[in-house]
N, C-alpha and C positions, 0 to 999 in steps of 0.2 A: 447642496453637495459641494461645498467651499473647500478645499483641502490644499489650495497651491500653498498658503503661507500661515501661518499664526500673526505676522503682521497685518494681515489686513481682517484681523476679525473687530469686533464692535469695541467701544471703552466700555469696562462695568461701569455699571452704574452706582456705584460707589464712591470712584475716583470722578466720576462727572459730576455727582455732586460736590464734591468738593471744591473740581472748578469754576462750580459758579459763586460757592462759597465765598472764595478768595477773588471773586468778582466786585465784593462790596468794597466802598472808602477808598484809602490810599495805600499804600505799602512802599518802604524803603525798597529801592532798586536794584539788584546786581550782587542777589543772594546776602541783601542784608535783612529780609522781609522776616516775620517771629515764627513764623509757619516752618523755615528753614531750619529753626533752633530745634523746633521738634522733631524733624527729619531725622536729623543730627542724632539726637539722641537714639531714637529709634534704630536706626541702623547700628548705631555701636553699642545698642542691646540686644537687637538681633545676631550681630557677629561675637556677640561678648568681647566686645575689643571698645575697653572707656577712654583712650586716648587714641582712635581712628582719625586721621580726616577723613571727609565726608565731603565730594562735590557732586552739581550736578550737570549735565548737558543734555541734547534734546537725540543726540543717535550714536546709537552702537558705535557706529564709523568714527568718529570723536571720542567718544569714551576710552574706546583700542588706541588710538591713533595717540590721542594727546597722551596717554599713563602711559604710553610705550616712549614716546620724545621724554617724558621726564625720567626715564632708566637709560635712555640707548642717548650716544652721542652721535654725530655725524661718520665717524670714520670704525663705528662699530656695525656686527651686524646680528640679527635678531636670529634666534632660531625658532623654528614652526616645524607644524609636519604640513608635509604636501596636499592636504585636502586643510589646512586651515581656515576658518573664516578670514583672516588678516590675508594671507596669501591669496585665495579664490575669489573673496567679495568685496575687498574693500578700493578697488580702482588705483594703488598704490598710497593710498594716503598715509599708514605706517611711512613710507619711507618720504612723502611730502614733511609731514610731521618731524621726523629725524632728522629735516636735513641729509633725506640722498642715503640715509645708510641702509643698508640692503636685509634683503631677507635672507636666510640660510634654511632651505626646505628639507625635509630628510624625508627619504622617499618612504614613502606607506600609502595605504589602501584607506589607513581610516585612522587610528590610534600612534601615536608616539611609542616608540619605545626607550627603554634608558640604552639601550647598546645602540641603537641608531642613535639616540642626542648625544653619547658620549663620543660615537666616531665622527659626530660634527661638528664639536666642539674641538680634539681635539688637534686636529690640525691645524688650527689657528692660532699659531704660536702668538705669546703677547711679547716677545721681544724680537717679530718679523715687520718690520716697515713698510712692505709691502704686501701685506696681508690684512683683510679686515678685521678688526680686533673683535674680540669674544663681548657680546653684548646681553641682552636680556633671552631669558624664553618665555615663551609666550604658550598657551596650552587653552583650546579649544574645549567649554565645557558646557552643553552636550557639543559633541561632536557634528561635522556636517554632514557624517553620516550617518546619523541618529544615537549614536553608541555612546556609554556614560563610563568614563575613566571611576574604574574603585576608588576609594579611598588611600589601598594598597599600591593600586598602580602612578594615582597623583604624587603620593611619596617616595616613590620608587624615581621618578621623574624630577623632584624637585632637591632630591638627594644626587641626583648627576650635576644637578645644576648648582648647588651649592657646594660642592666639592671643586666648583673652576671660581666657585666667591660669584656667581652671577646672579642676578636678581629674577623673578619668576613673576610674568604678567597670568590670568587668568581671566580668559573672555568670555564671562558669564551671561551673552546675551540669552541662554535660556538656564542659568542659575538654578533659578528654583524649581524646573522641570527635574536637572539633573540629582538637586537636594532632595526632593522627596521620591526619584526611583531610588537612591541610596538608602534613603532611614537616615541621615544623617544629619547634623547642624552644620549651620553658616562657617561658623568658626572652626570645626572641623574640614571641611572642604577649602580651606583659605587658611589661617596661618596658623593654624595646628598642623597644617600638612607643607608648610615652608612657601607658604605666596604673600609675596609682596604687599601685591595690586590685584583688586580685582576691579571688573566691568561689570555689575551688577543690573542686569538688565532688570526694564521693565514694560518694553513696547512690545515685545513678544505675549507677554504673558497677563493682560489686561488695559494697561495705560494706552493715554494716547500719545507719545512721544517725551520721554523721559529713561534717562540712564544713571545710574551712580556712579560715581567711582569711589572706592575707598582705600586710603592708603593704611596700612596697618606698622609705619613707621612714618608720623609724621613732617620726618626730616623734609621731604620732597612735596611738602606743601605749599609753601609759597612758590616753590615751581613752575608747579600746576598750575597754580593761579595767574599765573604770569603767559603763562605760557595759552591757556583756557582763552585769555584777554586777546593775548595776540594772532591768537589762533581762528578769534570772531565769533567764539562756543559761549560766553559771558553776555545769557540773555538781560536784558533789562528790567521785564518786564517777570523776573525771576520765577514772584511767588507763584505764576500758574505751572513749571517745572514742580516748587516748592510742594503744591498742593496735589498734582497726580502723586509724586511719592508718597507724601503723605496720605494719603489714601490707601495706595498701595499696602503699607505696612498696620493701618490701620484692625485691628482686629486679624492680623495674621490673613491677608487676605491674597496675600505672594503666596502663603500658598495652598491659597484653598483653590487657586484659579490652577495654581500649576498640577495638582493635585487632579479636578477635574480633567484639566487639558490630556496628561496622561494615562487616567482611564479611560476617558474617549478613546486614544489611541490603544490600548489596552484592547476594549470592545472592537476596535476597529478589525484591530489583527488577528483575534479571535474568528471573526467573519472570515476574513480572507482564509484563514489555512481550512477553515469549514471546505471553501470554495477550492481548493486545490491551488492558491497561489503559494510563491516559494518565496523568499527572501534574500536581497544581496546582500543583507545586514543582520544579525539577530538584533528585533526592535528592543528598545530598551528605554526609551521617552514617550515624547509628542511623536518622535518626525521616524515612519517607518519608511523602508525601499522593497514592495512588493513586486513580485515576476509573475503576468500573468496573460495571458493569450492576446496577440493583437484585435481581433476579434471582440474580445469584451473591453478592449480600448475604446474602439469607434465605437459602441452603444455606450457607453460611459460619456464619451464625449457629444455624440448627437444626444443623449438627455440632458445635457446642459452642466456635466460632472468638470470642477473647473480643479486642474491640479499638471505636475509637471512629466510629462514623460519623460523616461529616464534613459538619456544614452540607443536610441531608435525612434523609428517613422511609420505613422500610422499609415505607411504604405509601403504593402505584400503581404506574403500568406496569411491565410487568419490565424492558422494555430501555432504562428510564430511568438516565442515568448519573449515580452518588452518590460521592461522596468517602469515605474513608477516613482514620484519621489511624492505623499503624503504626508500631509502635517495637521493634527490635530489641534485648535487650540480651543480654551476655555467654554467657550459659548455655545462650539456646533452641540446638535440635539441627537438622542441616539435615532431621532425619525428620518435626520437626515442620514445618518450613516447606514440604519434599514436599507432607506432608497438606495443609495450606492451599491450595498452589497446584492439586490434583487437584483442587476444587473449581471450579476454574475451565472 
């Protein structure tokens, strides 16, 4: 009854074979290794984009961080919304990474809007000297609070942002959850819909530690690289990076896992409105936010049910109602998620 993260579920066994694969002989170092050429390709058939760069590093927090320093300068500042991953999980490192330049959060509950990004752009006049100048947006996809931006709504979004000429990060650490609730393709969620950069995750969603990033105008390529290097993200020992993507993409299998992961969660929430829980989110991925009696907290939790409660304390009345934060990923079994729900 695992449900705290999708990062700490198993590697498929797919992508482990491949690491031991790439176990044999020797291999060039520092993403010069053949396994990489394939990546390569792979991904810029996945996004339908044949002149992408393509790099890779071992965590989200780096993927965000470094492709956000290769758009934002030190005396710019980034905009986000208030529940962003960059803003909530990432310990400042966007702005380690920038060199100091700040984050600009625009208040919400969960989702971005274009009239909130537009009233926080524009105040920031570009001919004020003492104002932080208008830098990248950044756009949270899923959401950290389970919710998946339309199609309509990323455009809606990437059209405030291109109307100030600002460039548009996308932090897909759970990507392909949010591509396959949509119906949609890579390329459509990314620079059919005006994004730069993405952070194409893949430790959420089967790998053992492995991110992309891909830039869909390769001007800001040797950047990256530079910046990847001095950043200390320029594994050595590459091809095993190399080979979990590789895997990863292998037979479409980003997203057969993310596919999985979100009908687990599908079934999951199904149970739950069975059982009378409410939601602070309507679910729409892997990661739902259930309300449901402190009471069936503590037997959840004395059977060994491992997940976050949400915003309350498993101490007072029993039929106080407490939030939850669940996250379904690939692996779990519906026998586990039974178990959870008999709880109820």
């Amino acid at each position: 009854m695992f449900f705290a993260s999708d990062n700490a579920g198993p590697v498929h066994p797919q992508i482990m074979e491949r690491i031991v694969a790439a176990n044999a002989g020797y291999a060039m170092p520092y993403g010069k290794d053949p396994i990489m050429d394939d990546v390569t390709k792979g991904i810029r058939t996945a996004f339908e984009a044949p002149e992408a760069a393509v790099y890779l590093v071992a965590t989200g927090t780096a993927a965000n961080a470094l492709a956000l320093a290769t758009y934002c300068q030190p005396w710019q500042t980034i905009f986000c919304s208030e529940v962003a991953h960059i803003q909530e999980d990432e310990c400042n490192a966007p702005e380690f990474y920038t060199g100091s330049a700040k984050l600009t959060v625009i208040p919400t509950a969960d989702k971005m809007t274009p009239e909130g990004l537009a009233a926080a752009i524009e105040p920031r006049a570009p001919t004020d000297v003492h104002s932080a100048q208008r830098g990248p947006v950044s756009i949270t996809q899923v959401t950290e609070r389970g919710s998946v931006y339309s199609l309509e709504e990323l455009r809606a979004l990437t059209a405030i942002a291109k109307s100030y000429d600002l460039p548009v990060h996308l932090d897909g650490a759970r990507f392909a959850n949010a591509m396959m609730a949509l119906g949609c393709t890579a390329a459509e969620m990314t620079w059919k819909s005006n994004v730069d950069v993405v952070s194409f995750g893949g430790t959420k969603n089967g790998c053992m530690g492995v991110e992309a990033v891909v830039f869909f105008d390769p001007e800001k390529a040797w950047e990256f690289e530079l910046r990847r290097k001095r950043g200390a993200h320029l594994f050595s020992k590459h091809r095993f990076l190399s080979a979990q993507m590789a895997g990863y993409l292998q037979d479409d299998l980003w997203k057969q896992t993310a596919r999985q992961a979100n009908d687990n969660a599908t079934y999951l929430v199904a149970g739950l409105r069975t059982a009378g829980a409410e939601f602070l989110h309507e679910p729409q991925a892997n990661m739902v936010f259930p309300r449901f009696p402190r009471s069936v907290h503590r037997k959840l939790t004395a059977a060994g049910a491992k997940y976050y409660v949400w915003k309350g304390s498993l101490d007072g009345a029993d039929d106080k109602m407490i939030g939850a934060r669940l996250v379904c990923d690939w692996s779990i079994s519906r026998a586990d998620i039974d178990t959870f729900l008999s709880h109820f």
